[in-house]
N, C-alpha and C positions, 0 to 999 in steps of 0.2 A: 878441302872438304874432309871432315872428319868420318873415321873407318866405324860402319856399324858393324860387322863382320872380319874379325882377323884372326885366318886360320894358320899356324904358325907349326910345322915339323907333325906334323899329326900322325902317328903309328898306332896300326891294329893287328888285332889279330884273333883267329874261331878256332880255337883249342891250339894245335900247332900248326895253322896255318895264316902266315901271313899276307895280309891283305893291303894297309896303307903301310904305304913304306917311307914315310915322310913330307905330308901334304902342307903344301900353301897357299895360300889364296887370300885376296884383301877384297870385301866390298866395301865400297863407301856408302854410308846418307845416297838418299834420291838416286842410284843407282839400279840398273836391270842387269843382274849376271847369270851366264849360261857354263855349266857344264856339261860339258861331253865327252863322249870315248865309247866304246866296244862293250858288250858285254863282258863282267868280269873283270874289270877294268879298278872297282871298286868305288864307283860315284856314287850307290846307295848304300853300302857302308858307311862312307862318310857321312851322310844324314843321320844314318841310325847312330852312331857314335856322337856325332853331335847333342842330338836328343837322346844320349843316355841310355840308349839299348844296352841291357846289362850282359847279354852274352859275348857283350865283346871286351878284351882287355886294352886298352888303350892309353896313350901318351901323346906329350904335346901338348899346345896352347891351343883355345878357341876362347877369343875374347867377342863377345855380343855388347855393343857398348861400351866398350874399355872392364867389363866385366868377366871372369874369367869362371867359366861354365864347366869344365873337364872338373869332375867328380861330384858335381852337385846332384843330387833327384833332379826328378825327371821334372818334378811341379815346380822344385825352385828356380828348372832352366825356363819354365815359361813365362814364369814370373818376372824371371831377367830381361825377356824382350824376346824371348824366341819359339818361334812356330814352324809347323808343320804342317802343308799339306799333304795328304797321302796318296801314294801310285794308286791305292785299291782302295776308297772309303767303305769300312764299313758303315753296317746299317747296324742300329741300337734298338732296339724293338723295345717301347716301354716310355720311352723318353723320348719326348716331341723335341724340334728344334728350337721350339720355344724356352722349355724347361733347359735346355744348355742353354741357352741367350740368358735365362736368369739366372742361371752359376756364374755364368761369366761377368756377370754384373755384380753378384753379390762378393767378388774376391777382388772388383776394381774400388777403387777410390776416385770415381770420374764422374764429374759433377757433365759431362760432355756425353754419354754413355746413352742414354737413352736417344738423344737425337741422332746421335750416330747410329744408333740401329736402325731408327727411322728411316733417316737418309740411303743406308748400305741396302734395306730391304727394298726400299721405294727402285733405286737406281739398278740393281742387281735383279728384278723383278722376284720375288723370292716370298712374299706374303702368301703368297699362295699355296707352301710349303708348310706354312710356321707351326700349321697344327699337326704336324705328319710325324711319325717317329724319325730319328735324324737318318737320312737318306733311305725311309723308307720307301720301294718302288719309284725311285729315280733312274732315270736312264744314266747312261756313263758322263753326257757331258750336265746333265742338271747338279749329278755328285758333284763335280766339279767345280759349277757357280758355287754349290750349297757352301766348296771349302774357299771357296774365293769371300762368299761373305762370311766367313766369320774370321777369317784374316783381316777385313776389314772394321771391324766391330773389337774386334781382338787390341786391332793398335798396336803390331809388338814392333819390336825394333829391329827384327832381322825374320824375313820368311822365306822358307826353302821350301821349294815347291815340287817333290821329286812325282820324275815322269807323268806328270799333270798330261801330258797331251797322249798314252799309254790305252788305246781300243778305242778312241774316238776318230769320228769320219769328218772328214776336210771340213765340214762347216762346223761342226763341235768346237777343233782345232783352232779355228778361225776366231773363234768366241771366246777361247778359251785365253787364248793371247790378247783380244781386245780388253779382258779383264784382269789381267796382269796389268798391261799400259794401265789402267784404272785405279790399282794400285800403287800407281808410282808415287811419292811425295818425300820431300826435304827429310822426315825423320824415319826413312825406313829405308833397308837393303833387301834385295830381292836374291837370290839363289834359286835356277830352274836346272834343273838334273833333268837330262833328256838324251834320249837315242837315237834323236831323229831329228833333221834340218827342214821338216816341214814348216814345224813352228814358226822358225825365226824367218818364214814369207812372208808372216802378217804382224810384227815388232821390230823392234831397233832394241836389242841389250845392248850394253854399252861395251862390254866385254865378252870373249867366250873363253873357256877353260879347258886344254883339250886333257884329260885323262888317261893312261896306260899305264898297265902293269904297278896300280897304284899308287905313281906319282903323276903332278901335274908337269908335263911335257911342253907345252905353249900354252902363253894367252896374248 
């Protein structure tokens, strides 16, 4: 199975303080991976480094697709196949979830694009949203579907999903992992940054990652 996801010696660091001290990690294609560890541990640096947070200085490999991400913009790593959900979604006041659905449409080249939103809206129940600023007056686990659909509309090739399950209650939680399995498919890797083994009572990831003093300790 070929690697959508190869995180190869990855070092950071926030002015003089070191944080990854050498990270690795392989997902493949059709795969569900879990990281975990302690706070402080550095699993959400690692995300923010991945996608190009500029406050941090960084080294090492991160290939998305056999593509190799470390120093690109932030839009050319999306471009490349990699996404983001976020611990905390903001709310965009001004811009409906529709109007990003037609950005995101107008920078693909996918003749498949339209029915996929269809499909991801219908399935995700989410029409009901479309007119609304992006995560305007959403409770914690609606933000969450809202980032689950556009992961899938999106199509990238590798989504890291950090602390998705992060102020939501057991049945949120419960929903929140039925919509991962959701997203599982032959052309895409999954990454879930998480602090908590609640999650993994309602999925099966295929691997977990355990995280300390920022390197990966077992998987």
């Amino acid at each position: 199975m070929s690697v959508a996801l190869q995180v190869s010696n990855i070092k950071a660091s926030f002015g003089d303080l070191e944080i990854l001290k050498g990270v690795d990690i392989e997902v493949p294609f059709g795969e569900v991976h879990v990281l975990m560890g302690p706070n402080g541990s550095g699993k959400s640096t690692l995300c923010h480094v991945l996608m190009g947070k500029s406050e941090y200085e960084a080294s090492g490999s991160a290939l998305v697709g056999g593509t190799e991400v470390i120093g690109m913009p932030v839009d050319e790593r999306a471009r490349a196949g990699l996404f983001e959900a976020f611990q905390y979604p903001v709310e965009v006041p001004g811009v409906s979830l529709d109007d990003l659905i037609r950005e995101m449409g107008e920078v693909r080249d996918d003749p498949e694009f339209d029915s996929r939103v269809a499909n991801a809206a219908e399935t995700l129940d989410m029409n009901r949203f479309r007119d609304r600023a992006v995560n305007g007056g959403l409770s914690g686990g609606e933000k969450k579907r809202s980032e689950m659909f556009q992961a899938a509309i999106a199509k990238p090739k590798v989504a890291i999903l950090d602390e998705i399950d992060s102020g939501l209650d057991i049945d949120a939680v419960r929903e929140v992992a039925h919509l991962v399995e959701e997203l599982r498919s032959d052309d895409l890797g999954v990454l879930i940054i998480t602090n908590y083994r609640r999650i993994l009572r309602y999925m099966k990831p295929d691997k977990i990652h355990v995280m300390v003093g920022g390197k990966v300790v077992r998987t």
